[in-house]
N, C-alpha and C positions, 0 to 999 in steps of 0.2 A: 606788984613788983616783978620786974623780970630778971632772970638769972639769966647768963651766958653757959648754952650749952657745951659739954665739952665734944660734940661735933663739930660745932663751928667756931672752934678752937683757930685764931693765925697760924699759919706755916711759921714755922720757929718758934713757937712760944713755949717750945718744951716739956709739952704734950707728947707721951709716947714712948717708946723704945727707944724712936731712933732722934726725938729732937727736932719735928720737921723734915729731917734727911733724907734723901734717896738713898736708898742702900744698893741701888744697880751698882755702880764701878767698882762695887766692893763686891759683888758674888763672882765676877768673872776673874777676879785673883784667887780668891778663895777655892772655888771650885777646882781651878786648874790646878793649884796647888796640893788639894786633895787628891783629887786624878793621880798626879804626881806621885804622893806619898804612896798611896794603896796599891800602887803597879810596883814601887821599890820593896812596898813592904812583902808584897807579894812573894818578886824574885829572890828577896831576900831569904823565905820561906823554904821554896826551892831550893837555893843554893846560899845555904849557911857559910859558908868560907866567905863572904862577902860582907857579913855581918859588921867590920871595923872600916869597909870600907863603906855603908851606907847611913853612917851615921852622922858625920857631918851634911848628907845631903838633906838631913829632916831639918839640919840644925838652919841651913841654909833656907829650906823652905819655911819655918816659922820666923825668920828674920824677914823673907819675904811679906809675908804677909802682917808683921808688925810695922814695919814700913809703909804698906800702901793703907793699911787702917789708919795709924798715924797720920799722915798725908790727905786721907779722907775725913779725918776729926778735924784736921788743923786748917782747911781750905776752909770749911763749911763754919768756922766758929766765926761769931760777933765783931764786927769794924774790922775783916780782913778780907781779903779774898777782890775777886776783878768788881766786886759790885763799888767796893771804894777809888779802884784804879777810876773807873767811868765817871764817879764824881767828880774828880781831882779835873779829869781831862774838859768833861762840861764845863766848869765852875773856868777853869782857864779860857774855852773856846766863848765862853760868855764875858769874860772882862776884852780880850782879843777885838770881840765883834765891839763892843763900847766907846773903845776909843777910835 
C-alpha cells in the first residue's frame, strides 16, 4: 500500500501555515508598516509631548494591515478570485465560437 506523502501535498490542500498561499504581498505591507511603527515609536520616545498625537497613527497602521491580510485571505479562498472570472469568460468564448 502506498500512502500519499505530505510533501507532495496539492498547492491548496491546506497543508501548512499558510494553505498553499504565497505569503509575498503580505510581507511588503507588513514590513513597512513595522518600519512605520518603530520610527514613530521611536520619536515618540524622544519626544513624549507627542504621545496623544501618535496614537491613532498605530491605530491606523494595524487597520492597515488588517485590511490587506483580509484582502489576501479573501482573494486566495475557494471558487473566488480571477481563476473563476477566466472560466466564466472561456466557457462563454466557447459557446460564442459554436454557434
Amino acid at each position: 500500500m502506498t500512502s500519499a506523502s505530505p510533501d507532495k501535498a496539492p498547492k491548496g490542500s491546506g497543508k501548512g501555515p499558510f494553505h498553499g498561499r504565497d505569503p509575498g504581498p503580505l510581507l511588503g505591507p507588513w514590513l513597512a508598516c513595522s518600519i512605520v511603527a518603530i520610527a514613530t515609536y521611536l520619536f515618540e520616545k524622544r519626544m513624549r509631548a507627542f504621545h496623544d498625537v501618535v496614537i491613532p497613527l498605530y491605530w491606523l497602521l494595524l487597520i492597515i494591515i488588517a485590511v490587506v491580510t483580509w484582502r489576501w485571505a479573501r482573494a486566495r479562498a475557494r471558487g473566488r478570485g480571477k481563476d473563476r472570472r477566466h472560466m466564466d469568460r472561456r466557457k462563454n468564448d466557447r459557446s460564442q465560437r459554436a454557434t
